[in-house]
C-alpha positions in Angstrom: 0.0 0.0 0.0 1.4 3.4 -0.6 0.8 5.6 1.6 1.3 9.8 2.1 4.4 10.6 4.0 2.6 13.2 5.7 6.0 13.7 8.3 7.8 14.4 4.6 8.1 18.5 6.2 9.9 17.4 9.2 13.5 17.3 9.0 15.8 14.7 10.6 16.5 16.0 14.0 14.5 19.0 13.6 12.4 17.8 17.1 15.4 17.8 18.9 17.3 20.7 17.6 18.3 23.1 20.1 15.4 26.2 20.3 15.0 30.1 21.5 12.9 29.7 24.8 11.0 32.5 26.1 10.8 32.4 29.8 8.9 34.6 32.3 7.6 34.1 36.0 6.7 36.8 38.6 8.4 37.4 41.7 6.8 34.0 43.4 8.0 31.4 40.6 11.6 33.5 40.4 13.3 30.4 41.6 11.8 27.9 39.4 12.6 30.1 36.7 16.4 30.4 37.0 16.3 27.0 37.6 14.9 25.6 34.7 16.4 28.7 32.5 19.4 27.1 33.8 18.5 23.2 32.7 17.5 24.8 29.2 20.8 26.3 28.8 22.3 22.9 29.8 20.3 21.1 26.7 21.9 23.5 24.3 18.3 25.5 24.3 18.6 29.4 23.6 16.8 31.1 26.9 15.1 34.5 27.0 14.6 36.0 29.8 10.7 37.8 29.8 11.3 38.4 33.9 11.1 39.2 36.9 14.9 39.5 36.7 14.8 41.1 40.4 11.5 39.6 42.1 9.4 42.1 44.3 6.5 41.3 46.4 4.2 43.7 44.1 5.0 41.9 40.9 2.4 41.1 38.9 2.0 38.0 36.5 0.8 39.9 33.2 3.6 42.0 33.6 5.9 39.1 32.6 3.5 36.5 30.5 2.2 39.5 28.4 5.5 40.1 26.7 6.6 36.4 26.8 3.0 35.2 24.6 3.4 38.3 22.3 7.1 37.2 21.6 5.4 33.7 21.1 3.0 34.9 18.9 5.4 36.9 16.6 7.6 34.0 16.7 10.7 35.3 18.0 10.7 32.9 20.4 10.0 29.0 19.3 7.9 28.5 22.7 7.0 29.9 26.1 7.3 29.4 29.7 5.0 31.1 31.9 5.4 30.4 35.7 3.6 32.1 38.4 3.4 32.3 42.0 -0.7 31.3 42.8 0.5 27.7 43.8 3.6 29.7 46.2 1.2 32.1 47.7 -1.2 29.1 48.7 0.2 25.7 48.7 -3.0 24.0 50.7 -4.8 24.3 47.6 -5.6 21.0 46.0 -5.9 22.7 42.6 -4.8 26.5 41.2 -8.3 26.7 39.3 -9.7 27.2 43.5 -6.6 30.5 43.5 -9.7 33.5 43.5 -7.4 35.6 41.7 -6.3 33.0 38.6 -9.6 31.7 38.5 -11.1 35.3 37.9 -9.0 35.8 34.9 -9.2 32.6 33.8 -13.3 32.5 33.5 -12.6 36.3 31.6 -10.9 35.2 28.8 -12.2 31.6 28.3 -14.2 32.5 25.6 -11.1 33.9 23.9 -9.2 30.6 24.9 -12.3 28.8 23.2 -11.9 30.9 20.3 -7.9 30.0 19.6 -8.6 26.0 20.0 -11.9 26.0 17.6 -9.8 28.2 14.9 -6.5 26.5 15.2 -8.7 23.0 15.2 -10.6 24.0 12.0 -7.3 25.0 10.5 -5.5 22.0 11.4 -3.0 23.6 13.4 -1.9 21.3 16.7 -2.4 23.4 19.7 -2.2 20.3 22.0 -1.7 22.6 25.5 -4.1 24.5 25.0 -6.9 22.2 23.5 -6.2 19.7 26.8 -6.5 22.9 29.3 -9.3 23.8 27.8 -11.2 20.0 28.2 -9.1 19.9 31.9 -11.4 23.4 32.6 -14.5 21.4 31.3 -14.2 18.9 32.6 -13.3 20.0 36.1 -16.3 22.9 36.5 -18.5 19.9 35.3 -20.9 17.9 37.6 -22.2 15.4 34.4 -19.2 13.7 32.6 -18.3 11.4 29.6 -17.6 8.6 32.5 -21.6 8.8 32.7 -21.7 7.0 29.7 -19.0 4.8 29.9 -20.9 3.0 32.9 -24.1 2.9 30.9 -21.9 1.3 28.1 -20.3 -1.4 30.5 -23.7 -1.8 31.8 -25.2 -2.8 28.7 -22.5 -4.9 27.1 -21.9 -6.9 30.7 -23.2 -7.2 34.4 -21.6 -4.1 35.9 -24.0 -2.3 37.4 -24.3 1.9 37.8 -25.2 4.6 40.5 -27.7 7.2 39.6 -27.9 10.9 41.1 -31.7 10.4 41.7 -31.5 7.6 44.0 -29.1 5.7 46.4 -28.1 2.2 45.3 -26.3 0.2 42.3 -28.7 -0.9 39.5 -28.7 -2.5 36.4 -30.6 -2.0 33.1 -32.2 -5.2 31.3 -31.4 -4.1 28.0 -33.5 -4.6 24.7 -31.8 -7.9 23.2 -32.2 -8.9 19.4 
């Protein structure tokens, strides 16, 4: 069978050829940021520095990302690195969605985040990171999920058995048979 070398655009080595990194974190992910700054130069990578390059209490994340996603997006940078301090301020948190502050901005612009995953997915162009976040935020701000169905499923091809939300119990479906 012949088949389309649809990989025929990717050089040999061109995944692990050495990149420019763009790298920014305010003044509560400073630490991480040097550090991995510091493995990336250790790879061979190119890293540049978005900030905070002196960290202050009164730093504020879009200060640094801001600059970082623009350079992104203007491709003067291959990729990004955007670290920031929610999960530092308030490490009891079993999740950074539950930070007030990130989650606030977050549920502003997710109709813009929606927006960049159904173009770039109409246009074919792989957006992985973003496409997952955006099914992570979906899926974790929904009470009804696609494991639902997957129980109905295993229900009706074998003799599992499901939970309802209307009543307490396990239960099982006799199915319509041919």
């Amino acid at each position: 069978m012949n088949r389309p070398d649809h990989f025929k655009h990717v050089r040999q080595g061109a995944l692990k050829a050495p990149k420019r990194i763009g790298i920014a974190a305010d003044h509560g992910g400073y630490e991480l940021k040097e550090y991995l700054a510091g493995k990336l130069r250790e790879t061979g990578h190119e890293v540049v520095d978005f900030g905070d390059g002196r960290p202050k209490e009164d730093d504020d994340y879009p200060d640094f990302i801001v600059p970082l996603a623009r350079a992104v997006a203007a491709g003067t940078v291959n990729r990004g690195v955007g670290i920031c301090a929610a999960f530092h301020a308030r490490r009891e948190l079993p999740n950074l969605l539950l930070d007030s502050s990130l989650s606030r901005k977050l549920i502003e612009h997710q109709e813009d985040l929606r927006s960049v995953v159904s173009r770039a997915s109409e246009s074919g162009v792989p957006i992985p990171g973003l496409m997952v976040s955006l099914g992570y935020l979906d899926a974790y701000r929904s009470a009804w999920l696609p494991a639902n169905l997957i129980q109905a499923q295993r229900d009706y091809f074998g003799a599992h058995t499901y939970e309802r939300s209307d009543a307490k119990g396990a239960f099982h479906t006799e199915w319509e048979k041919e």
